[in-house]
N, C-alpha and C positions, 0 to 999 in steps of 0.2 A: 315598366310601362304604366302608365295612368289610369286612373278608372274609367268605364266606358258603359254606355247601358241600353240594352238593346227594343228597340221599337217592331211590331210586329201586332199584325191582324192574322188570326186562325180561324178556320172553320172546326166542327166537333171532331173531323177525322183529325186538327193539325195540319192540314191545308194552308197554303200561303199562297195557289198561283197557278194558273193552269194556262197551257200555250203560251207564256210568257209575259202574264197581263192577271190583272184582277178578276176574280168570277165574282165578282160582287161588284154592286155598287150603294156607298155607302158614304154621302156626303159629311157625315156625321163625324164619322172613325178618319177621311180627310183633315177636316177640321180641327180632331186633336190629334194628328199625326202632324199638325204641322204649328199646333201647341207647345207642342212635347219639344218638337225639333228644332225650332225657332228662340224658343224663350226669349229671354233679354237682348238677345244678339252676341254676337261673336262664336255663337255653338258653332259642332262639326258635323256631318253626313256623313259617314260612311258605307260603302254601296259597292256588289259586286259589278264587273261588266253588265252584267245582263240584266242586272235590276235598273242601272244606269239608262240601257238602251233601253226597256219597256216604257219609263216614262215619256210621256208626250214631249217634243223636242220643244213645242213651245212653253214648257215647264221649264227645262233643262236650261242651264243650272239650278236646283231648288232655289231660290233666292232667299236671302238675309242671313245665310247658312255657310260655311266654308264646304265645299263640295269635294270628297274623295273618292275617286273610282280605285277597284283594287280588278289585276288584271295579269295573271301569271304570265301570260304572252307577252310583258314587256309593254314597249311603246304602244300605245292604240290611241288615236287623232282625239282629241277632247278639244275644247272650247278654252280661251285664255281662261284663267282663273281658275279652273278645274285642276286638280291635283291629282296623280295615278301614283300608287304603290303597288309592290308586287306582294306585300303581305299583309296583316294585321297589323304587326307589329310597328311596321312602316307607316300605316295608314296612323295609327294613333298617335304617332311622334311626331307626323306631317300637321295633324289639331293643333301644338304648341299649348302652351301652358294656360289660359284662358280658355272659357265654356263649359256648354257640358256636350262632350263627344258620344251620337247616337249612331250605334249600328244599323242600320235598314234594311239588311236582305242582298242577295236573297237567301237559298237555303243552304249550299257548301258554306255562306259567311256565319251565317247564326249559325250554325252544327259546331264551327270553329271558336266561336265568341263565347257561347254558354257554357263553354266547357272551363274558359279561363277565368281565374280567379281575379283577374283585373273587372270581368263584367259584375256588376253592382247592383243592376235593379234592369228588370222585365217587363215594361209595361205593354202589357196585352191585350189587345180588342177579341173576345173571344166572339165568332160569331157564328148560331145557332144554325146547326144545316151541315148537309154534304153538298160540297159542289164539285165534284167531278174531279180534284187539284190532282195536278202532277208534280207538285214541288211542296215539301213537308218541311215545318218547324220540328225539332226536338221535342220531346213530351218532357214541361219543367213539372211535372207535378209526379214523374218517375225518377226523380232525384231532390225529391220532398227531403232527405239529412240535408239539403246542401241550400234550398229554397225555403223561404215562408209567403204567405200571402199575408201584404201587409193593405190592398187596401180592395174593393169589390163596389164597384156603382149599384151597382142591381141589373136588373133586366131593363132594355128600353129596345124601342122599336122604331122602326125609318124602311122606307124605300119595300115595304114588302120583308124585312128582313130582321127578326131580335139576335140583339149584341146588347156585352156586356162590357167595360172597362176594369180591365185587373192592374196590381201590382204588386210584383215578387221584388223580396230584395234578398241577396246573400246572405245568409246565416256568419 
C-alpha cells in the first residue's frame, strides 16, 4: 500500500465532531483543509460513510479531488465519479499512483490510518476549547516513539475561536 496522510481538525479533549457535524466554525482551518487536500490536482479524499454524508450535498463531491467513500455495508448510492471501498486498503489502491492520498475522517477511519505505517504525516488544526464532541481523534502525541512534530504555526484566532496548525511526520 502507498503512503497516505491524514488531515484532521481537534478540539483540546481530541474532539472531531459532535451530532455528526462540526462544533466549530472556522473558515480559516476550511481554507487549509482544502490547501492541503487539493494541492496541485489529481490528489485523493478519503472518507468514511458518515463523514461523506455530514458534508453539505452541495459540496458533495469535494471538487478538484478524486473522492472515496469507505462503507462496510457494501453498495451505498454515491454520485457518478465517487468511488466506495470497503476498506483502507482498497480506498488507497482505488487513489492509483498519482497525488497525494488524504485521509479525512471520520474517527473509526483515523483510529485505523494512524496506526499504519503507510500514514506519513498528520496535519492537525488543533483548536483551543471543549466542545461537547462525541467522535475522538487518537492522541498522536501518546505515541510520541512513532511521531515527531515537524512543524507549529503558532496561536492565531477567527470566528471567536484560537487554533493552531501542526505537523507530525513518521519517525
Amino acid at each position: 500500500m502507498r503512503e497516505f496522510e491524514i488531515v484532521v481538525a481537534t478540539d483540546d479533549e481530541g474532539g472531531i465532531g459532535r451530532d455528526g457535524d462540526l462544533p466549530w466554525r472556522l473558515p480559516a482551518d476550511l481554507a487549509y483543509f482544502r490547501e492541503l487536500t487539493t494541492g496541485d490536482g489529481g490528489n485523493t479524499v478519503i472518507m468514511g460513510r458518515h463523514t461523506w454524508e455530514s458534508i453539505p450535498e452541495r459540496y458533495r463531491p469535494l471538487p478538484g479531488r478524486r473522492n472515496v467513500v469507505l462503507s462496510r455495508l457494501g453498495v451505498h448510492p454515491l454520485p457518478e465519479g465517487v468511488l466506495q471501498a470497503t476498506g483502507l486498503e482498497e480506498a488507497v489502491a482505488l487513489a492509483g499512483a498519482g497525488g497525494q492520498v488524504c485521509v479525512i475522517g471520520g474517527g473509526a477511519v483515523y483510529r485505523e490510518a494512524v496506526l499504519r505505517p503507510e500514514c506519513s504525516r498528520v496535519h492537525l488544526t488543533r483548536i483551543a476549547g471543549r466542545f461537547g464532541c462525541d467522535t475522538f481523534f487518537p492522541a498522536i502525541e501518546a505515541v510520541e516513539e512513532e511521531w515527531v512534530e515537524e512543524f507549529r504555526s503558532g496561536s492565531r484566532a477567527g470566528h471567536g475561536v484560537h487554533y493552531e496548525f501542526l505537523r507530525y511526520r513518521r519517525r
